[in-house]
N, C-alpha and C positions, 0 to 999 in steps of 0.2 A: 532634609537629609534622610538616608537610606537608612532603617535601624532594621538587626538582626531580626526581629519578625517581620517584616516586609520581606528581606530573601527568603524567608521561612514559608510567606505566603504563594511569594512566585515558583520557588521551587513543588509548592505543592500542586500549582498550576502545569507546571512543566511535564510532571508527570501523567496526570491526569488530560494533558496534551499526548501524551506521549501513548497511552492507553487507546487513547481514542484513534490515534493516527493507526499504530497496529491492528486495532480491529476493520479500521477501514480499508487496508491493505491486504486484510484477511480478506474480506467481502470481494476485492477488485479481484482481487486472485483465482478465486473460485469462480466468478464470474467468465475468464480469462480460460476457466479449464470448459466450463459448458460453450463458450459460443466455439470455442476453438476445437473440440467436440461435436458440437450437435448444428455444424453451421461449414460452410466452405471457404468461409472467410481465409485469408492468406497470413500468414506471420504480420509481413509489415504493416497487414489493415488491421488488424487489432491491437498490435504496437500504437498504432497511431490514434486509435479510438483510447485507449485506456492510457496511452500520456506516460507509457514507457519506451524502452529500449527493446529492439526486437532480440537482443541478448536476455533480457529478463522476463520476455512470454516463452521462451522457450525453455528458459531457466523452471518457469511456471508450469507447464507444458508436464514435462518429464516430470514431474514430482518434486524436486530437490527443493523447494520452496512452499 
């Protein structure tokens, strides 16, 4: 059975999942702004390298992210 420090444990997990993933997202992102910057790559070929939405490198693109 599930006892209250167990969700206590996974919830601390979650977070610190959760940490990690935003930082890694930061990393992609800015990644995202140099090749698409300093390279001739097209929207959808970086879309497709970086395992987004070519709505969200342009999202990235522009600043708003």
């Amino acid at each position: 059975m599930t006892t209250l420090e167990d969700l206590r444990a996974l919830a601390e997990r979650v977070r610190e999942a959760s940490k990690t993933l935003d930082a890694l997202r930061s990393e992609r992102d800015k990644a995202i702004r140099v090749v698409r910057g300093s390279t001739s790559h097209t929207v959808p070929e970086i879309a497709d390298a970086a395992g987004v939405s070519q709505a969200t490198v342009k999202t990235v693109v522009r600043g708003m992210r």
